[in-house]
C-alpha positions as CSV (number, residue, x, y, z in Angstrom):
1,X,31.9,112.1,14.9
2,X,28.6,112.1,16.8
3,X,28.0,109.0,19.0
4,X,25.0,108.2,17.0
5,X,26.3,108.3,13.7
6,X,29.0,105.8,15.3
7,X,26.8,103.4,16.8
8,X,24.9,103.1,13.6
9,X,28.3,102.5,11.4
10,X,29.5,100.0,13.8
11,X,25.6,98.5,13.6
12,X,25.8,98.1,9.5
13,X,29.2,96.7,9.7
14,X,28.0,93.7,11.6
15,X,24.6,93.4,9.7
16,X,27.2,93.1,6.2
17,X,29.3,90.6,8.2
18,X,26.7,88.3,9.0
19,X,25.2,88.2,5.7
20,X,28.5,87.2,4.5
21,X,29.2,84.4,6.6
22,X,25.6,83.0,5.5
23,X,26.1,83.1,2.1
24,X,29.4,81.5,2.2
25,X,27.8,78.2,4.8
26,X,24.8,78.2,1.8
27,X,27.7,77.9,-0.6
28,X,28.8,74.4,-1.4
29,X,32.5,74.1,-0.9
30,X,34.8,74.5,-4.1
31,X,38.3,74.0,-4.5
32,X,40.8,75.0,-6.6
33,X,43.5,72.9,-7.8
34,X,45.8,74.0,-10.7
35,X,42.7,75.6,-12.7
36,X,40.7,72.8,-11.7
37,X,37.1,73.2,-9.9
38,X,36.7,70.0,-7.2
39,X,33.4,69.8,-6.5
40,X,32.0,66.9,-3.9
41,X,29.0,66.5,-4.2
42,X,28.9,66.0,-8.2
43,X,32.3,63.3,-7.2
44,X,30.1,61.4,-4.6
45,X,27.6,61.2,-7.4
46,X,30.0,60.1,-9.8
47,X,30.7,57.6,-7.2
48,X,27.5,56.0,-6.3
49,X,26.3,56.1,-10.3
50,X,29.8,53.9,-10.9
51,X,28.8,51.2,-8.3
52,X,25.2,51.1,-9.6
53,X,26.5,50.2,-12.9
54,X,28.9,48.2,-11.4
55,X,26.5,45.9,-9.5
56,X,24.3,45.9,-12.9
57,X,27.2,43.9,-14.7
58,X,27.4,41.5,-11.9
59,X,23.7,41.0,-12.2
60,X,23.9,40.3,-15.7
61,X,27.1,37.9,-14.8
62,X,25.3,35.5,-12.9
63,X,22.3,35.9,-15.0
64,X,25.1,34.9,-17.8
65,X,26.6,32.1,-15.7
66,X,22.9,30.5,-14.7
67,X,22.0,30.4,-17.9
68,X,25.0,28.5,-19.2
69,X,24.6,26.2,-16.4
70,X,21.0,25.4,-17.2
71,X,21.9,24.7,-20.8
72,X,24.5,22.4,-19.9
73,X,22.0,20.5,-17.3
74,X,19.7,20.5,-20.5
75,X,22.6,18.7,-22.3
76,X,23.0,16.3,-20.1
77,X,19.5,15.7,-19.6
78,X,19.4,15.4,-23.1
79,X,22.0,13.0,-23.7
80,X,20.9,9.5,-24.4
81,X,22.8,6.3,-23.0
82,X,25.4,4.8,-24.9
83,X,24.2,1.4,-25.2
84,X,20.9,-0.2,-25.7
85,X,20.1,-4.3,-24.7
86,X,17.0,-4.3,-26.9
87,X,18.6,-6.9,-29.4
88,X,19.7,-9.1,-26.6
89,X,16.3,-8.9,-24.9
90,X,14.5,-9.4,-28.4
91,X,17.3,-13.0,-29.0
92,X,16.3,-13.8,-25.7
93,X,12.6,-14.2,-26.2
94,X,13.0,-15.0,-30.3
95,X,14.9,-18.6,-28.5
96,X,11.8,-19.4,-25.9
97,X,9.6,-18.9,-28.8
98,X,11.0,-20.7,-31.4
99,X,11.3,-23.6,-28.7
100,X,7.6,-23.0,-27.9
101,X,7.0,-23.5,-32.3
102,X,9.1,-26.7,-32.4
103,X,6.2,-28.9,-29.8
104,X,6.1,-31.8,-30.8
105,X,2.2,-33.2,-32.1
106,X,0.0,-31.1,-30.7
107,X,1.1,-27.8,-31.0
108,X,-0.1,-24.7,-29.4
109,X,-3.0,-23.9,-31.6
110,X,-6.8,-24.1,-30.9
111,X,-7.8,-25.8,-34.5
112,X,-4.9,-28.3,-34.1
113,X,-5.9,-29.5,-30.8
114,X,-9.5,-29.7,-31.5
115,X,-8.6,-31.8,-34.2
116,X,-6.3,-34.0,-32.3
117,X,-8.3,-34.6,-29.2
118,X,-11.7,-35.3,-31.8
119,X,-9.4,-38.3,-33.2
120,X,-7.0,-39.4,-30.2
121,X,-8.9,-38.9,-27.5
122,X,-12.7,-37.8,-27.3
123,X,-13.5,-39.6,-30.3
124,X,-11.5,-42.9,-29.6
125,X,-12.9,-46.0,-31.9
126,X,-13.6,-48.5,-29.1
127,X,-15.7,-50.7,-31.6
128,X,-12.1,-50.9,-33.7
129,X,-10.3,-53.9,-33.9
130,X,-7.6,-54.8,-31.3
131,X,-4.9,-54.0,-33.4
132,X,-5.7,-50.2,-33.5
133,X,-7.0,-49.8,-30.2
134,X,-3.2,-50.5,-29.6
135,X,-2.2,-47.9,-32.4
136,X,-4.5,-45.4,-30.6
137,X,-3.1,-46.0,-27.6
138,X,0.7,-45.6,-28.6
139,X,-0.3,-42.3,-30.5
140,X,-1.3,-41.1,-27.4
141,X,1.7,-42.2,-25.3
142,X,3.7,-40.8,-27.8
143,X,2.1,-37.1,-27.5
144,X,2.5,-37.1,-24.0
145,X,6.3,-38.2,-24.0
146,X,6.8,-35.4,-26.5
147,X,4.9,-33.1,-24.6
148,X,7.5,-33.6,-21.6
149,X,10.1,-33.6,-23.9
150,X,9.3,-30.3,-25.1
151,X,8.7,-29.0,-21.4
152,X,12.0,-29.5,-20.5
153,X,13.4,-27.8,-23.7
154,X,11.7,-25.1,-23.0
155,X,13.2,-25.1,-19.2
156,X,16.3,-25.3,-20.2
157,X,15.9,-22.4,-22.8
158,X,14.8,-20.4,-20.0
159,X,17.8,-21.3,-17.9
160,X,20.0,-20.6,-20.6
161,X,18.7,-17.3,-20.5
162,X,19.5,-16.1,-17.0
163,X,22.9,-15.1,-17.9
164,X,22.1,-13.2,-20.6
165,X,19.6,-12.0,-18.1
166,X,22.3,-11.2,-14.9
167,X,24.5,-9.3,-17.5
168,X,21.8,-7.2,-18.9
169,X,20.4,-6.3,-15.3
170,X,23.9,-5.0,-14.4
171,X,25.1,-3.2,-16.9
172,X,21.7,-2.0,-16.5
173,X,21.7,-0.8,-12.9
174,X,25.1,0.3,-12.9
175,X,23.7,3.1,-16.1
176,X,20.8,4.0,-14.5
177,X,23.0,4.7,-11.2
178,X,25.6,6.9,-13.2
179,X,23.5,8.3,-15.6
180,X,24.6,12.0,-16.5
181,X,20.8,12.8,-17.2
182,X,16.9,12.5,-17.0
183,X,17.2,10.8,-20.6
184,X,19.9,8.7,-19.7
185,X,17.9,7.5,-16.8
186,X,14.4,6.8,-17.9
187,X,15.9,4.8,-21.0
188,X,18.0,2.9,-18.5
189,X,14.9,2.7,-16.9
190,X,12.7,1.9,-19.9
191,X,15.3,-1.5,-20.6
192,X,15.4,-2.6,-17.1
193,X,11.4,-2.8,-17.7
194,X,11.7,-4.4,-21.1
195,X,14.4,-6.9,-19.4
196,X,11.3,-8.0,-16.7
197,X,8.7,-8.2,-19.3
198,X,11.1,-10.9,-21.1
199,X,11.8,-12.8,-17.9
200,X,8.0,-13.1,-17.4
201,X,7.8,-14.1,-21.2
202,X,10.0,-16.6,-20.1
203,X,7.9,-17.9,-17.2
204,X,4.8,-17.5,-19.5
205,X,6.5,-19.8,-21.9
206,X,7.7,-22.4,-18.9
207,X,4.4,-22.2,-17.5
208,X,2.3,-22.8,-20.6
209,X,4.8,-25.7,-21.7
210,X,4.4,-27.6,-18.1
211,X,0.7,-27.1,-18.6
212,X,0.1,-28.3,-22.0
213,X,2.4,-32.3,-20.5
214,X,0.5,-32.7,-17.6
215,X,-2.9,-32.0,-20.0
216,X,-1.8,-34.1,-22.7
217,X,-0.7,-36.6,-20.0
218,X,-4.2,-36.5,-17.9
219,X,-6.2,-36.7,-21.4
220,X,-3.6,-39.9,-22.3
221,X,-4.7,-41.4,-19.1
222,X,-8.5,-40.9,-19.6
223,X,-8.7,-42.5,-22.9
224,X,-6.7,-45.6,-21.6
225,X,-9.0,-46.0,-18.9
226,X,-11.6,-45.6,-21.6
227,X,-9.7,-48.5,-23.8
228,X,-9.0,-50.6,-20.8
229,X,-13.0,-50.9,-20.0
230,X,-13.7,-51.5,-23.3
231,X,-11.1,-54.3,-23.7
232,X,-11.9,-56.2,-20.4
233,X,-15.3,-55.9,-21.7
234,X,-14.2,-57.7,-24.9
235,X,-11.9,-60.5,-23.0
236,X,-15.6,-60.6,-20.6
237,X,-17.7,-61.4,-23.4
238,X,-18.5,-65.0,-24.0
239,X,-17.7,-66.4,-27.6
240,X,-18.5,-68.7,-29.6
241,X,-16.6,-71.9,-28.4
242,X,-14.4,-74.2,-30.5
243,X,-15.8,-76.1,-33.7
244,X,-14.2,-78.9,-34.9
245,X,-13.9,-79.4,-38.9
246,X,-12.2,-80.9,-41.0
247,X,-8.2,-80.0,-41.7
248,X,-5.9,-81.5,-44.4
249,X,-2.3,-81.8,-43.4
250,X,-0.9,-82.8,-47.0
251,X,-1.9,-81.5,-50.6
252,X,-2.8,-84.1,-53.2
């Protein structure tokens, strides 16, 4: 064989050789075991597809989980306390008032002391006899004891209420500090302000009963100075002096 033709054998040999050993680099890797075709990159697809889906479900568990928390803080926000101290509040206050309707006289009302101060007091007959200047005068004593006398009934209604009071604000407190919800809370909340706006009924009522004895006793004491001037004004006046005439000791 010429040298030429041998060179050129030798230079196609190497040429096929080479394109061989590209192809098989280009060539994904396959592997055969028992008839069965491995491929890896379709397996690390596999792979990474399974732990998407994977992490998906564990989204959707704590989606799952918040939501079942949130309805069972809505529950408890919905829940409403146990115990309400409306009743006892609304006893509380009924008692003051009913001691406020029993004054004695002059009661709380605008025609009724109109009326009593027009006859008792303002409008005082001073050209009457004696007899019911005094009658006036103990009418208006009389008002004004009755007028204390109701004051401190009505003090010691009020006092009778602080331990309904006490209990109520504790039980109170002690819900509003455990409540289990927002509801639970503002209604605790909601009777702890009812509870102060009886305990200032309360000292409205004390207030107003205090006030209405020391006017009934200030009004007493300006219509006995009243009486008194008129009646040193009567013992002041010069009468007619003593006429004899004639008297008969025994009947014929």
């Amino acid at each position: 064989m010429k040298p030429s033709i041998l060179r050129r054998a030798v230079l196609a040999g190497a040429i096929a050789t080479s394109s061989m050993i590209g192809i098989t680099v280009a060539t994904p890797a396959h592997a055969q075991f028992g008839g069965i075709v491995y491929d890896p990159t379709n397996y690390a697809q596999n792979v990474l597809t399974a732990a998407r889906s994977l992490q998906q479900i564990n989204n959707q568990i704590q989606q799952i989980q918040n939501q079942a928390t949130s309805l069972l803080n809505e529950a408890r926000n919905l829940t409403s306390l146990p115990f309400s101290q409306l009743q006892q509040l609304q006893n509380q206050f009924q008692r003051t008032q009913q001691l406020l309707s029993e004054a004695q006289r002059i009661a709380y009302d605008v025609q009724s002391i109109d009326q009593a101060f027009s006859q008792r007091y303002r409008g005082t007959n001073l050209s009457g006899s004696d007899k019911s200047l005094v009658a006036d005068a103990r009418s208006r004593w009389e008002a004004s004891v009755g007028a204390f006398e109701d004051a401190l009934k009505v003090q010691a209604g009020v006092v009778g209420n602080l331990d309904g009071s006490r209990a109520s604000l504790d039980r109170l407190v002690t819900a509003s500090q455990s409540a289990d919800g927002a509801l639970q809370a503002a209604q605790a909340g909601n009777q702890l302000i009812a509870l102060q706006s009886q305990q200032l009924a309360d000292l409205t009522a004390l207030v107003a009963a205090q006030g209405r004895a020391q006017s009934l006793d200030m009004a007493q004491r300006a219509a006995a100075q009243a009486q008194a001037r008129e009646q040193l004004r009567r013992f002041l006046t010069p009468r007619t002096g003593y006429q004899p005439g004639n008297a008969r000791m025994f009947r014929d």
